[in-house]
N, C-alpha and C positions, 0 to 999 in steps of 0.2 A: 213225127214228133217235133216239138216246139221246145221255146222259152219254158213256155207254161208248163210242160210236162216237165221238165229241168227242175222247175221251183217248184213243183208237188212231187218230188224223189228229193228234193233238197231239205223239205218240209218233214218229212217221212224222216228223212236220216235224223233232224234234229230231236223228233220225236222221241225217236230210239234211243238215241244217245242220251236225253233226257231222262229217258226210263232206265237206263242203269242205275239212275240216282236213287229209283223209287217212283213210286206212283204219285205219294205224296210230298215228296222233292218236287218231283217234275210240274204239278199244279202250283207247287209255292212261287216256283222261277218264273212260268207263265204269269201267274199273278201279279209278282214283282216287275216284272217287264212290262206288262202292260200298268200299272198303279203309276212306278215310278219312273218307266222311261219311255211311256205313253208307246209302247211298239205290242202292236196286236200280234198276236200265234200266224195271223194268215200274213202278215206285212213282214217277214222274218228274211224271206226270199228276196224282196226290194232293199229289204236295210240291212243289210248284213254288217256291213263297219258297223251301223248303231250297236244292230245285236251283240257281235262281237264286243264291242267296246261295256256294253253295260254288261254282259258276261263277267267280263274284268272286274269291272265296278261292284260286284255281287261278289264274287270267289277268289280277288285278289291273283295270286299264282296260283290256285285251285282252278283257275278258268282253262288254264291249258290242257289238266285231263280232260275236262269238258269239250273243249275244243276237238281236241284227241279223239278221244269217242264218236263224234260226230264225225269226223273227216274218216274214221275209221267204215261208218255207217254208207255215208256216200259214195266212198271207195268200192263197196262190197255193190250197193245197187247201181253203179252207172258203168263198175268196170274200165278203171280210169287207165289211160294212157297221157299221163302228163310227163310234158317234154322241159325239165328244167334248164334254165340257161344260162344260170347262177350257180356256183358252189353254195350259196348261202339256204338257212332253210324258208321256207314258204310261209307268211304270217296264215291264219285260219281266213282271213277277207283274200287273200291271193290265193290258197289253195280254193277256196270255194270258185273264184273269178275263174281259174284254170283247169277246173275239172268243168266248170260252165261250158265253155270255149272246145275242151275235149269231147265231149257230150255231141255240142252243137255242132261239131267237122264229122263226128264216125255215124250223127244223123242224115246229114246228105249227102255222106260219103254212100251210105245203103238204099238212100234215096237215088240217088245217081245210077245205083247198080241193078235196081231194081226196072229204072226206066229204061236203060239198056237191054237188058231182060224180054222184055214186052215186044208182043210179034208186032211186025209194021201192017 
């Protein structure tokens, strides 16, 4: 598993968490995202601060359940082990960075064990 695989479970969670809104919410935000802050459904995974930030831009303080939802979505598909190192909480662009980062260690941590595994 990869980046790549990272950012389509990243993609997936946003979907979901989209879809709590509704079916028809969730085309309107796609649509607004792409009209107005020129960021396509598949570029969501590269921009995340953008995403984030025009999330805001759309739902005000409303963006945070949004947020929520989604971190709630990735948490459930990637099975996060995030190590915080601050009392403070995690903005939605640093929880995604560090479930990234957790993702991509417990990958080649299994890749490691797997190669070990294997007869000489």
């Amino acid at each position: 598993m990869s980046e790549r695989d990272f950012d389509k479970i990243l993609l997936e969670a946003v979907d979901e968490g989209l879809s709590s809104l509704g079916q028809s919410a969730k085309q309107a935000i796609y649509f607004h995202l792409e009209k107005d802050f020129n960021i396509d459904k598949e570029e969501i995974s590269s921009r995340v601060n953008d995403f984030a930030s025009a999330i805001e831009k759309i739902f005000g303080l409303g963006a945070n359940v949004i947020e929520i939802l989604i971190m709630l979505r990735l948490h459930e598909k990637v099975g996060l082990h995030i190590k915080l190192h601050r009392s403070e909480d995690l903005t939605f662009t640093q929880y995604v960075a560090e479930a990234k980062r957790s993702f991509l260690e417990r990958q080649k941590a299994e890749e490691a064990v797997q190669c070990e595994q294997m007869p000489s």
